[in-house]
C-alpha positions in Angstrom: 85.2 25.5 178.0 82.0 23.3 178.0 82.6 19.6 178.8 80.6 17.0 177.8 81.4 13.2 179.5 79.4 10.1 178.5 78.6 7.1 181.0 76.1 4.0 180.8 78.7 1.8 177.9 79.2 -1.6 178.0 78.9 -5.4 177.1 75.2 -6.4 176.7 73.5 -9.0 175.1 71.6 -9.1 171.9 67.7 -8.2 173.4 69.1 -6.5 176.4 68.9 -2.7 177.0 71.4 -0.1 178.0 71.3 4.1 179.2 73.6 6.3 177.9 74.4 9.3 180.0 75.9 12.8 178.2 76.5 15.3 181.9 77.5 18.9 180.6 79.5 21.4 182.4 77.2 24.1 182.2 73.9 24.8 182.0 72.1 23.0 179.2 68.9 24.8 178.1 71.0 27.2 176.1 71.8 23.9 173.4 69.8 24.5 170.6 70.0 20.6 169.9 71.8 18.2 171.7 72.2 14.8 169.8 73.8 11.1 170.5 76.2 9.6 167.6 77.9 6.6 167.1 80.9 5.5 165.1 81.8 1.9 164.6 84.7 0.2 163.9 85.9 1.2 159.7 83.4 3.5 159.8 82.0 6.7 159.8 80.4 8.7 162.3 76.6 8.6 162.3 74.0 10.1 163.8 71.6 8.0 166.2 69.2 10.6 167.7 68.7 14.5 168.9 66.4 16.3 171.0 65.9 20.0 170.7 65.5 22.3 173.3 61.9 23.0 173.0 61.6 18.8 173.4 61.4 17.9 169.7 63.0 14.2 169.6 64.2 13.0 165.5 65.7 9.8 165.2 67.4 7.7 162.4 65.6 4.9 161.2 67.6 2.3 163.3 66.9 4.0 166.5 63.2 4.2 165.8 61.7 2.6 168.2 63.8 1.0 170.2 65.9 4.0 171.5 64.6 7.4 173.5 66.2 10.8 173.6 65.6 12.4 176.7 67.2 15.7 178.6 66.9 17.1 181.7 67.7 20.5 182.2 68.1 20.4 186.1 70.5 17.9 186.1 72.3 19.4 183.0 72.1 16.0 181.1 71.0 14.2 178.2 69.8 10.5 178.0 69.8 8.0 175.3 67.6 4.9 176.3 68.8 2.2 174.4 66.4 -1.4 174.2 66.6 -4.6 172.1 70.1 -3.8 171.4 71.2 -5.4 168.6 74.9 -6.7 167.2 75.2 -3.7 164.6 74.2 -0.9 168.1 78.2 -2.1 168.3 79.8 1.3 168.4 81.4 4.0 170.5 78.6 6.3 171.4 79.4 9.9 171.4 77.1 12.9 173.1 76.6 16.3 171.2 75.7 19.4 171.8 74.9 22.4 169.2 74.7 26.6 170.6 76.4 28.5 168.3 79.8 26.8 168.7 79.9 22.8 169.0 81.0 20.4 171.6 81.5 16.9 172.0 82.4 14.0 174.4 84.6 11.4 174.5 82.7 8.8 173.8 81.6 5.6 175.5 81.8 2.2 174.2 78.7 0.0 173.7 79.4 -3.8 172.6 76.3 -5.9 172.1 77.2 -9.8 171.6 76.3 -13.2 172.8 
Protein backbone atom coordinates (compact mmCIF):
# COMPACT_ATOMS: atom_id res chain seq x y z
CA UNK A 1 0.00 0.00 0.00
CA UNK A 2 1.63 3.28 -1.14
CA UNK A 3 1.39 6.25 1.28
CA UNK A 4 1.49 9.54 0.46
CA UNK A 5 1.78 12.29 3.67
CA UNK A 6 1.91 16.11 3.11
CA UNK A 7 3.93 18.70 5.35
CA UNK A 8 4.89 22.48 4.92
CA UNK A 9 0.77 23.89 5.80
CA UNK A 10 0.06 26.72 7.63
CA UNK A 11 -0.98 30.38 8.52
CA UNK A 12 0.93 32.85 6.26
CA UNK A 13 0.41 36.17 5.27
CA UNK A 14 -0.87 37.69 2.09
CA UNK A 15 2.80 38.18 0.01
CA UNK A 16 4.45 35.50 2.04
CA UNK A 17 5.53 32.09 0.63
CA UNK A 18 5.12 28.60 1.77
CA UNK A 19 6.71 24.69 0.70
CA UNK A 20 4.51 21.94 0.44
CA UNK A 21 6.03 18.63 0.99
CA UNK A 22 4.21 15.21 -0.56
CA UNK A 23 6.99 12.07 0.97
CA UNK A 24 5.83 8.65 -0.66
CA UNK A 25 6.38 5.26 0.68
CA UNK A 26 7.95 3.82 -2.18
CA UNK A 27 9.92 4.63 -4.78
CA UNK A 28 8.67 7.46 -6.87
CA UNK A 29 10.10 7.36 -10.51
CA UNK A 30 7.56 4.74 -11.28
CA UNK A 31 4.53 7.82 -11.07
CA UNK A 32 3.65 8.62 -14.33
CA UNK A 33 2.49 12.18 -12.98
CA UNK A 34 2.46 13.18 -9.64
CA UNK A 35 0.30 16.43 -9.03
CA UNK A 36 -0.62 18.92 -6.01
CA UNK A 37 -4.63 19.81 -5.48
CA UNK A 38 -6.44 21.82 -3.37
CA UNK A 39 -10.04 22.00 -2.10
CA UNK A 40 -11.46 24.94 -0.34
CA UNK A 41 -14.00 25.35 1.97
CA UNK A 42 -17.82 24.73 -0.26
CA UNK A 43 -15.90 23.64 -2.85
CA UNK A 44 -14.64 21.38 -5.15
CA UNK A 45 -11.38 19.79 -5.60
CA UNK A 46 -9.11 21.47 -8.05
CA UNK A 47 -6.11 20.95 -9.52
CA UNK A 48 -3.04 23.34 -8.72
CA UNK A 49 -0.08 21.82 -10.53
CA UNK A 50 1.75 18.30 -11.79
CA UNK A 51 4.97 17.25 -12.85
CA UNK A 52 5.58 14.21 -14.91
CA UNK A 53 8.10 11.88 -14.61
CA UNK A 54 10.28 12.80 -17.44
CA UNK A 55 10.21 16.61 -15.61
CA UNK A 56 7.35 18.16 -17.67
CA UNK A 57 5.77 20.84 -15.07
CA UNK A 58 1.71 22.09 -16.20
CA UNK A 59 0.12 24.43 -14.08
CA UNK A 60 -3.39 26.05 -13.73
CA UNK A 61 -3.55 29.53 -14.42
CA UNK A 62 -3.55 30.68 -10.78
CA UNK A 63 -0.39 28.87 -9.93
CA UNK A 64 1.33 30.30 -12.97
CA UNK A 65 3.95 31.94 -11.81
CA UNK A 66 3.94 32.15 -8.50
CA UNK A 67 4.02 28.38 -7.57
CA UNK A 68 6.90 25.53 -8.67
CA UNK A 69 6.40 21.77 -8.96
CA UNK A 70 9.36 20.05 -8.20
CA UNK A 71 10.31 16.13 -7.39
CA UNK A 72 13.05 14.42 -6.25
CA UNK A 73 13.37 10.97 -6.94
CA UNK A 74 16.14 10.16 -4.25
CA UNK A 75 14.37 11.44 -1.58
CA UNK A 76 11.02 9.93 -2.84
CA UNK A 77 9.21 13.41 -2.75
CA UNK A 78 7.46 15.99 -4.49
CA UNK A 79 7.56 19.83 -3.77
CA UNK A 80 5.09 22.50 -4.40
CA UNK A 81 6.83 25.97 -3.86
CA UNK A 82 4.32 28.31 -3.10
CA UNK A 83 5.15 32.49 -3.31
CA UNK A 84 3.01 35.67 -3.05
CA UNK A 85 0.32 33.64 -1.46
CA UNK A 86 -2.66 35.07 -1.83
CA UNK A 87 -6.23 34.97 0.34
CA UNK A 88 -8.04 32.69 -2.31
CA UNK A 89 -4.39 29.93 -2.01
CA UNK A 90 -6.89 29.28 1.26
CA UNK A 91 -7.33 25.63 0.91
CA UNK A 92 -6.34 22.15 2.18
CA UNK A 93 -3.57 21.06 -0.19
CA UNK A 94 -3.60 17.53 -1.23
CA UNK A 95 -0.51 15.52 -2.93
CA UNK A 96 -1.22 13.03 -5.87
CA UNK A 97 0.23 10.49 -7.51
CA UNK A 98 -0.85 8.57 -10.87
CA UNK A 99 0.92 4.72 -11.91
CA UNK A 100 -1.67 2.73 -13.01
CA UNK A 101 -3.72 2.78 -9.85
CA UNK A 102 -4.01 6.27 -7.85
CA UNK A 103 -3.04 7.45 -4.55
CA UNK A 104 -3.51 10.32 -2.41
CA UNK A 105 -2.62 12.13 0.91
CA UNK A 106 -4.23 13.56 3.53
CA UNK A 107 -3.97 16.77 2.94
CA UNK A 108 -2.36 19.76 4.67
CA UNK A 109 -4.02 22.96 5.44
CA UNK A 110 -2.72 26.25 4.06
CA UNK A 111 -4.54 29.59 5.47
CA UNK A 112 -3.23 32.79 3.94
CA UNK A 113 -4.72 36.07 5.90
CA UNK A 114 -3.70 39.19 7.48
Amino acid sequence: QVQLVESGGGFVQPGGSLRLSCTASTDIFPFVVMAWYRQAPGKQRELVAGIYANGQTKYTESAEGRFTISRDNALKTMYLQMNNLKPEDTAVYYCHAKAGWEYWGQGTQVTVAS
